[in-house]
VOROBA-307903 format. One record per residue (C-alpha): residue number from 1; x, y, z. Coordinates in steps of 0.5 Angstrom, whole numbers, plus 500, padded with zeros to 3 digits. Last residue first. Layout:
residues N
pase NUM	c1 X	c2 Y	c3 Z .
...
END
This chain:
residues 355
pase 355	c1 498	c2 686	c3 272 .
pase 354	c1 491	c2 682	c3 271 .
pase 353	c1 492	c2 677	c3 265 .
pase 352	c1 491	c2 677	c3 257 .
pase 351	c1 492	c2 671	c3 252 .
pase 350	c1 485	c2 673	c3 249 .
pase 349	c1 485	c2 665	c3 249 .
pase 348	c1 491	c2 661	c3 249 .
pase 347	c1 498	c2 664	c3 248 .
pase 346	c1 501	c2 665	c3 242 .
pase 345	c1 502	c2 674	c3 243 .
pase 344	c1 498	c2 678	c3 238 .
pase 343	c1 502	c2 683	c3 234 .
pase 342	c1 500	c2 689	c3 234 .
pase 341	c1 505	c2 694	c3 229 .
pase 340	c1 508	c2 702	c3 231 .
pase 339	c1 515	c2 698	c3 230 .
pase 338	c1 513	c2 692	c3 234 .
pase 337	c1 507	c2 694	c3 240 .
pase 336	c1 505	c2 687	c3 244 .
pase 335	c1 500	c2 683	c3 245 .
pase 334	c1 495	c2 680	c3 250 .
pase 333	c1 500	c2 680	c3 256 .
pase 332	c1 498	c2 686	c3 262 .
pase 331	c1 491	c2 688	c3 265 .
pase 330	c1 489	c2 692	c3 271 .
pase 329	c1 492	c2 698	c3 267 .
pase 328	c1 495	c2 704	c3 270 .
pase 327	c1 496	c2 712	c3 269 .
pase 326	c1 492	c2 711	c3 262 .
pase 325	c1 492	c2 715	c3 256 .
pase 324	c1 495	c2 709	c3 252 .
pase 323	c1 490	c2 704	c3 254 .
pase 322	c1 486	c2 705	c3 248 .
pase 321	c1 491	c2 704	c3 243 .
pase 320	c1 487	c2 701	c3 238 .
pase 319	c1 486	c2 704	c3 231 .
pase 318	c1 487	c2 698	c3 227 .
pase 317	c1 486	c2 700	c3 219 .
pase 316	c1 485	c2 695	c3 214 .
pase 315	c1 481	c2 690	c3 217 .
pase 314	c1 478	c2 686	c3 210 .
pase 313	c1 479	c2 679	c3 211 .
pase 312	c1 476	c2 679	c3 219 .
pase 311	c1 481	c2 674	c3 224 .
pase 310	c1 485	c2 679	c3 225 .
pase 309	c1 480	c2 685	c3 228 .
pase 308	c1 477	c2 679	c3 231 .
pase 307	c1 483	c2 678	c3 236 .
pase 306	c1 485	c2 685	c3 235 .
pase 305	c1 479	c2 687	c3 239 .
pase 304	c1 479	c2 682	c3 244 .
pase 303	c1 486	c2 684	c3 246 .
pase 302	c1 484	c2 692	c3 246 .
pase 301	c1 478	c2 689	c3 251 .
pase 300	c1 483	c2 685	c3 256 .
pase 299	c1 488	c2 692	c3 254 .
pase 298	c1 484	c2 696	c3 257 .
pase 297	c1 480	c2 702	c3 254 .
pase 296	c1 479	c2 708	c3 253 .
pase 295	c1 474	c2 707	c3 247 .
pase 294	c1 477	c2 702	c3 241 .
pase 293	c1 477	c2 702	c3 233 .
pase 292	c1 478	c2 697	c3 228 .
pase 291	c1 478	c2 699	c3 222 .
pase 290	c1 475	c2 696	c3 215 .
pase 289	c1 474	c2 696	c3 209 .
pase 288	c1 468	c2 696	c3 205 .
pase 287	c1 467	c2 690	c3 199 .
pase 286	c1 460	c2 689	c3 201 .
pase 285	c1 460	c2 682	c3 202 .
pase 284	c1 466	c2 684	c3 206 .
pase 283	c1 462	c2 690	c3 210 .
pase 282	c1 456	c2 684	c3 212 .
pase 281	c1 462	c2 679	c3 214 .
pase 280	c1 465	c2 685	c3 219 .
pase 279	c1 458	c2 687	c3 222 .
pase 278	c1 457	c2 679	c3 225 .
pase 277	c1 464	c2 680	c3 227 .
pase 276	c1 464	c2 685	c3 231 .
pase 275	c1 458	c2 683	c3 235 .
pase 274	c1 460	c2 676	c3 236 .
pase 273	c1 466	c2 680	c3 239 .
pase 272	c1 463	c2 685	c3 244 .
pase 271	c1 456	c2 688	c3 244 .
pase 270	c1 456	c2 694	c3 239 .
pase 269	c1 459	c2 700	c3 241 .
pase 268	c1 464	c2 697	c3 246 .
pase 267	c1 467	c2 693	c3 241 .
pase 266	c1 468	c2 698	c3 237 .
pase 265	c1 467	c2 697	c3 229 .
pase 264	c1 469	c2 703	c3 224 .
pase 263	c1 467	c2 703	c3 218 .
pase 262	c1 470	c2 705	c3 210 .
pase 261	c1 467	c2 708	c3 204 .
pase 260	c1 461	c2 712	c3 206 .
pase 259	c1 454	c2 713	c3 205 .
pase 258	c1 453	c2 707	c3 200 .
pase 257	c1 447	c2 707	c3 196 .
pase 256	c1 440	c2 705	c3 197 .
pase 255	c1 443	c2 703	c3 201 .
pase 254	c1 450	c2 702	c3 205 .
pase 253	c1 449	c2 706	c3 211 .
pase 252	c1 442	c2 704	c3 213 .
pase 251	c1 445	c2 696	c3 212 .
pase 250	c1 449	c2 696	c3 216 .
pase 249	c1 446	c2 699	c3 222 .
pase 248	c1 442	c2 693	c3 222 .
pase 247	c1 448	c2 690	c3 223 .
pase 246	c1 450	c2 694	c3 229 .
pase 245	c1 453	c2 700	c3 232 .
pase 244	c1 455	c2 704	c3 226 .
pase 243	c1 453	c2 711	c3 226 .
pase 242	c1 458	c2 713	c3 231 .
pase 241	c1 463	c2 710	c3 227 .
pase 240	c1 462	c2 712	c3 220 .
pase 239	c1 469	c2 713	c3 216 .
pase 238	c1 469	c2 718	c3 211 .
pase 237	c1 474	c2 716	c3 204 .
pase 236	c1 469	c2 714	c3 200 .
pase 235	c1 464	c2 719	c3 201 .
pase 234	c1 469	c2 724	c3 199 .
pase 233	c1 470	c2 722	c3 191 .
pase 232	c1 463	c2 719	c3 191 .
pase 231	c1 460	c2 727	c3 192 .
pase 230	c1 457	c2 728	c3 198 .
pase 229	c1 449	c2 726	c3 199 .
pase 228	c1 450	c2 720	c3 202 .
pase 227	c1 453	c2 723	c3 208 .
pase 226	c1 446	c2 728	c3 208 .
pase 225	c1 442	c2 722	c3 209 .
pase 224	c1 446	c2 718	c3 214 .
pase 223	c1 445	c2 725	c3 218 .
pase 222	c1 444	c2 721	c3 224 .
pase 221	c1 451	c2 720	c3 227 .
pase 220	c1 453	c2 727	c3 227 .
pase 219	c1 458	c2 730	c3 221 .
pase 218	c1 466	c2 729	c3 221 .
pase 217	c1 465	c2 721	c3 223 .
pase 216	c1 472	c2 719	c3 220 .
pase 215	c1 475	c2 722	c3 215 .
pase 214	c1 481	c2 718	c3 212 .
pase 213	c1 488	c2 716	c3 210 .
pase 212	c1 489	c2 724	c3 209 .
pase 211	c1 495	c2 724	c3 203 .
pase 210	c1 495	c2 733	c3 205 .
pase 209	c1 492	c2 734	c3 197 .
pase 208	c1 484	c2 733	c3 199 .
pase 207	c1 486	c2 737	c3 206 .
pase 206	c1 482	c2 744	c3 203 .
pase 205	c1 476	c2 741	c3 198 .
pase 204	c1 475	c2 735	c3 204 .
pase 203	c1 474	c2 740	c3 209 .
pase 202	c1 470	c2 745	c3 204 .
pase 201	c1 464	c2 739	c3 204 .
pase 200	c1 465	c2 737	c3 212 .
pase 199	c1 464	c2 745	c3 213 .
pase 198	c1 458	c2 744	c3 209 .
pase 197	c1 455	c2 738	c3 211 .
pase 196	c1 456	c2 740	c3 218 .
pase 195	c1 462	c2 738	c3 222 .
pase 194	c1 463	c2 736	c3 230 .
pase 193	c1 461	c2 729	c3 229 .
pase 192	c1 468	c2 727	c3 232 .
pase 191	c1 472	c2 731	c3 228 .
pase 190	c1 476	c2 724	c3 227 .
pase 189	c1 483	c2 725	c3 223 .
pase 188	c1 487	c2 720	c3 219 .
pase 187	c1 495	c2 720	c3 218 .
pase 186	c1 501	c2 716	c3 216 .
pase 185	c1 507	c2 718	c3 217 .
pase 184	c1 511	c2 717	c3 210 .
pase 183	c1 513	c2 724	c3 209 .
pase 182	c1 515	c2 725	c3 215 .
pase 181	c1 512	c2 730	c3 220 .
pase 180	c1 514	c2 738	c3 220 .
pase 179	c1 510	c2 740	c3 213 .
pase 178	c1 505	c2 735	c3 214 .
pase 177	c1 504	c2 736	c3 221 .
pase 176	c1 503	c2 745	c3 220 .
pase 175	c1 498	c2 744	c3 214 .
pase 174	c1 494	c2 739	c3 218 .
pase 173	c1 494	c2 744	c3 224 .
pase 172	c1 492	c2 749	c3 219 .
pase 171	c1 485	c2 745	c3 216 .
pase 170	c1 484	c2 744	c3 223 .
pase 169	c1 484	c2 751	c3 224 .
pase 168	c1 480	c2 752	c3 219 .
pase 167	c1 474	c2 748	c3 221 .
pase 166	c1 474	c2 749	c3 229 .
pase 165	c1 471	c2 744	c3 233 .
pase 164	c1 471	c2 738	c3 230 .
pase 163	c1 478	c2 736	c3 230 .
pase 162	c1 481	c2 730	c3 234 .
pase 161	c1 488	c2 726	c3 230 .
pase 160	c1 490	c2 720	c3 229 .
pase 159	c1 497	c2 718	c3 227 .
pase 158	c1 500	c2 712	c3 224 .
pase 157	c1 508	c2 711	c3 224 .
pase 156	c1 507	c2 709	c3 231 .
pase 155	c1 515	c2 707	c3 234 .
pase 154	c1 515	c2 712	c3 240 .
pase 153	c1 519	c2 717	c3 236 .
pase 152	c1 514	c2 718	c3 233 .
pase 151	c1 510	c2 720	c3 238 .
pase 150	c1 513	c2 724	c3 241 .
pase 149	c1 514	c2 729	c3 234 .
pase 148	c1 506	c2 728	c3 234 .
pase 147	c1 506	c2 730	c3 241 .
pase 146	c1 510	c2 736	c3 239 .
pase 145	c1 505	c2 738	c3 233 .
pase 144	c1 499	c2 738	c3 238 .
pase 143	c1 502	c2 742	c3 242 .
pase 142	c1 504	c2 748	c3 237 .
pase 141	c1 498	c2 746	c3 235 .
pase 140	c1 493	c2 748	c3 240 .
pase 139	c1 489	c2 741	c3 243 .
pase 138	c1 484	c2 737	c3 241 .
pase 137	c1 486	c2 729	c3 243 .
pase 136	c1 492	c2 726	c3 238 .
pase 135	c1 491	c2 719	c3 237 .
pase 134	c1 496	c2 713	c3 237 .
pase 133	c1 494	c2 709	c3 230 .
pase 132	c1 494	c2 701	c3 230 .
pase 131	c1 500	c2 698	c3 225 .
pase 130	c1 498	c2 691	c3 222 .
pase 129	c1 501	c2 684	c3 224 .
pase 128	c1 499	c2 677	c3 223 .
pase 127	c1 493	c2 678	c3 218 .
pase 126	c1 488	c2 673	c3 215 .
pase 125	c1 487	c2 668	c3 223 .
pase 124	c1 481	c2 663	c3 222 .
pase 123	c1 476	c2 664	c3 229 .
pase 122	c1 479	c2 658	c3 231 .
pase 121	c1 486	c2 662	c3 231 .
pase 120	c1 484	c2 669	c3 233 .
pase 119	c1 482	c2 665	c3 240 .
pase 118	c1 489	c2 663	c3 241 .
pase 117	c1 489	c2 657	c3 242 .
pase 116	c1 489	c2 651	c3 248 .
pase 115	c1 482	c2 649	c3 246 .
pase 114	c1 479	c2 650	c3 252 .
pase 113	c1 482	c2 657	c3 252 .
pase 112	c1 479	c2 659	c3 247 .
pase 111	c1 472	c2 658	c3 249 .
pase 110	c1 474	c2 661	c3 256 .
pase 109	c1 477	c2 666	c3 253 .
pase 108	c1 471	c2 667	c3 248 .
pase 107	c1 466	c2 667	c3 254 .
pase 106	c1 469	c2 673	c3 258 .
pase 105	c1 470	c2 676	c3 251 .
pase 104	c1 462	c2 677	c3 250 .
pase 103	c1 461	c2 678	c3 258 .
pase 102	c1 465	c2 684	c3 257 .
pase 101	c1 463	c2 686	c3 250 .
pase 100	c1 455	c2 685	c3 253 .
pase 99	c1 457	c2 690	c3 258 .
pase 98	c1 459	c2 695	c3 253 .
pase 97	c1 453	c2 694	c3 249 .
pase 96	c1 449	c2 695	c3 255 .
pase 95	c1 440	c2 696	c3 253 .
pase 94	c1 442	c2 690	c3 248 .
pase 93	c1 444	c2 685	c3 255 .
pase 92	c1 439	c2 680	c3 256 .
pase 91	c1 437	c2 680	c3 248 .
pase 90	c1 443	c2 679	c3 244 .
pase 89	c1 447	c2 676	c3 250 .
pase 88	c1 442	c2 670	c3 249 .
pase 87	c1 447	c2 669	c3 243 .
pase 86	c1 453	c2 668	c3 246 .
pase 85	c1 450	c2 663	c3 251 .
pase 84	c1 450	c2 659	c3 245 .
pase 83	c1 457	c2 662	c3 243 .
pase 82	c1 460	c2 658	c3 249 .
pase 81	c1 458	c2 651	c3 248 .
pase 80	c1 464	c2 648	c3 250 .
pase 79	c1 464	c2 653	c3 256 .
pase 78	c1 458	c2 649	c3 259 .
pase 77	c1 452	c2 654	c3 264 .
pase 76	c1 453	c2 652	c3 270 .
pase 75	c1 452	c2 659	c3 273 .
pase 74	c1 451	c2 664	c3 266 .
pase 73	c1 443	c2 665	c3 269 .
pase 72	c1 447	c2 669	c3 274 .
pase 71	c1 448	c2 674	c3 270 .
pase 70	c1 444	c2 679	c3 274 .
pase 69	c1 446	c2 677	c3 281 .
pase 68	c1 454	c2 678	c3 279 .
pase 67	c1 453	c2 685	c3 278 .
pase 66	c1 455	c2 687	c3 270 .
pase 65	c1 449	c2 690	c3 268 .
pase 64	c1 449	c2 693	c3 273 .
pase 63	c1 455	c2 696	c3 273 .
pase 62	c1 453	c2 698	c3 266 .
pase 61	c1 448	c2 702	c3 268 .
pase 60	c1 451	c2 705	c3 273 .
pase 59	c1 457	c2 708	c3 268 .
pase 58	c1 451	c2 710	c3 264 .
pase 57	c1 450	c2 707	c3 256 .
pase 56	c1 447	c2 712	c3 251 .
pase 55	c1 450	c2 709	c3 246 .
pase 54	c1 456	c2 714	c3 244 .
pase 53	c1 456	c2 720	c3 249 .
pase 52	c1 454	c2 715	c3 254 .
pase 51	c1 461	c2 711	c3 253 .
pase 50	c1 461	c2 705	c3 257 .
pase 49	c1 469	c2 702	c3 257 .
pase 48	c1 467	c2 695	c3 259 .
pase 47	c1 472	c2 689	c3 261 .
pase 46	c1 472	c2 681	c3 260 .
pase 45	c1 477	c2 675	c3 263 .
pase 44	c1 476	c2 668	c3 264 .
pase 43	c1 479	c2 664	c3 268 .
pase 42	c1 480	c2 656	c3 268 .
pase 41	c1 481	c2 652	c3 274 .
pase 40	c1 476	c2 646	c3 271 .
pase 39	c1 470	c2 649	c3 275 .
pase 38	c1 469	c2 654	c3 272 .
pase 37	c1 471	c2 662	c3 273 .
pase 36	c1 468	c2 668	c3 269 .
pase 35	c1 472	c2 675	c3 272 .
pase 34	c1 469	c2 682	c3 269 .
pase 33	c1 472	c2 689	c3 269 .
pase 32	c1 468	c2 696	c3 268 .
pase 31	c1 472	c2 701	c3 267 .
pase 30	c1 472	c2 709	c3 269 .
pase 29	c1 476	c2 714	c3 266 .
pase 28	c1 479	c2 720	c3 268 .
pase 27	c1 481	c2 727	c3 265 .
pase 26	c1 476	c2 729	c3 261 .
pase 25	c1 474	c2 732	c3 255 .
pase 24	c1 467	c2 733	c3 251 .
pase 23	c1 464	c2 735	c3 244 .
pase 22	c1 469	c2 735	c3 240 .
pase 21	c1 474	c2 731	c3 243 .
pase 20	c1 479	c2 732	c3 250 .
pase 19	c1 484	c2 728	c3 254 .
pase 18	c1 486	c2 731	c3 260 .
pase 17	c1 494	c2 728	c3 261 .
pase 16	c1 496	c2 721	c3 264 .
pase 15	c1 490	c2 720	c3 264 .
pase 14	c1 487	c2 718	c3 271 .
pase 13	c1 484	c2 711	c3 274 .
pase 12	c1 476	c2 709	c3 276 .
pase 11	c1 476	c2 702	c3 277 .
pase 10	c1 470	c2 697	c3 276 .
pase 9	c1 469	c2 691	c3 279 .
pase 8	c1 466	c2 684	c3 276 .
pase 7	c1 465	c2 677	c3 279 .
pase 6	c1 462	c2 670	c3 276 .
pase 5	c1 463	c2 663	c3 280 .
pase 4	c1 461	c2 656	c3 277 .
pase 3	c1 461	c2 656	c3 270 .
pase 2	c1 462	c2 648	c3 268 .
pase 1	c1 467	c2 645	c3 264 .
END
């Protein structure tokens, strides 16, 4: 089970309607795709959404990363002995996380799927299905309330919502959901580091009785200091994401004592599935709950991410709906949405194909 073809493209494809965070919006986005061939016929499938705004990592940057001349040193290399390759990931490709995700999946497909599984199955399966959030972008709320009202009657049960650039209004157009949603919807919001310490101390102060899930990321990434600073009460209900790229960043947010109470792995901020996992074991030694978030992303790399989001113990949340924004994706399978629930397909691998 030899390696013997490599290929990648990327395709830029619109939203069905802007999308925008605090600290930027747009109306496209640019994915990067990668097909790894052997010789026994199998097809391996992987794909990157680079998020300069996150890790640094440029559009070009990650197509470089991806030409088929620089990953030649994969060509011959035995998919039986996939997570060696793996492991050479960490140092050929650290400077692009997302490309590392790609090629990362790539190989856990292969692998999988040489043992004719599901790759969540050789990893060890601890949960079948868990509702994912849709996320609401930054907008007016009578907008934000409608899209919200739409989306429920969709099937997602969980919400997440964009703040960051107006603390008060975003206060109110927390007051304004609760009052017009179920009771029973759930409901988590991401300021996206647009908070100060003082905005993110008086956000807490003012939404502590609207039932919020969690905060994720209200101050910028390098203010570990200044998170760790907030009363236990608050610390415990932030989720860090943009602080939380590898596991070294593990261990600055939990000592000398604990900056947060919950982490957000993306597969794009820390280089794929091993990545994931090797930060998900640290957070389950530590006891911190887990979500599982995405980019705007295909459904190659949203399947990936469910794999590991359900092969880890402590995955509480899923955020993964990465692909709703999009006019179209190059992908198709992988899992399905049953009443706001993911469940992943019983095919081999990622159990994905090109649409």
């Amino acid at each position: 089970m030899k390696i013997h073809a490599l290929c990648s493209w990327q395709e830029t494809i619109p939203f069905t309607h802007p999308f925008a965070v605090a600290y930027t919006s747009s109306n496209e986005a640019t994915l990067h795709f990668l097909e790894i061939r052997t010789d026994g016929g199998l097809l391996g499938r992987g794909s990157a959404s680079p998020s300069v705004h996150v890790t640094g990592e440029t559009t070009d940057a990650c197509a470089a990363a991806l030409d088929e001349t620089k990953l030649g040193w994969l060509l011959g290399g035995d998919v039986r002995h996939a997570h060696s390759l793996i492991r050479q990931l960490r140092t050929r490709l650290y400077a692009t996380p997302a490309a590392c995700a790609a090629v990362d999946m790539a190989l856990h497909d292969l692998f999988a799927q040489v043992l004719d599984v599901p790759l969540v199955d050789f990893l060890g399966r601890c949960h079948t299905a868990l509702p994912t959030s849709i996320t609401i972008g930054l907008k007016p709320i009578p907008e934000v309330l409608s899209e919200a009202r739409e989306c429920l009657t969709r099937g997602y049960r969980a919400l997440k919502i964009k703040l960051g650039r107006n603390v008060e209004e975003d206060i109110e157009k927390l007051y304004k959901l609760r009052e017009t949603l179920p009771a029973e919807t759930m409901i988590r919001v991401d300021p996206n580091q647009g908070y100060s310490a003082e905005q993110t101390r008086h956000f807490f102060k003012q939404t502590r009785g609207l039932a919020l899930e969690l905060i994720e990321q209200p101050m910028p990434a390098d203010a570990i200091g200044e998170m760790r600073g907030m009363p236990l009460e608050l610390r415990e209900t932030l989720c860090a994401d943009e602080s939380l790229h590898s596991p070294e960043d593990v261990v600055r947010l939990l000592t000398p004592k604990p900056a947060c109470g919950l982490f957000n792995i993306k597969l794009m901020k820390c280089g794929g599935i091993d990545g994931g996992l090797r930060i998900a074991r640290m957070a389950e030694v530590a006891q911190i709950p887990l979500m599982w978030g995405c980019m705007v992303e295909s459904r190659v790399s949203l399947a990936a991410a469910l794999h590991a989001a359900y092969a880890s113990p402590n995955t509480r949340f899923l955020d993964l709906d990465g692909d709703t924004d999009l006019v179209r994706d190059p992908a198709a399978g992988g899992f399905v949405l049953e009443t706001g629930n993911l469940r992943l397909l019983d095919r081999p691998g990622l159990g994905v194909e090109w649409s």
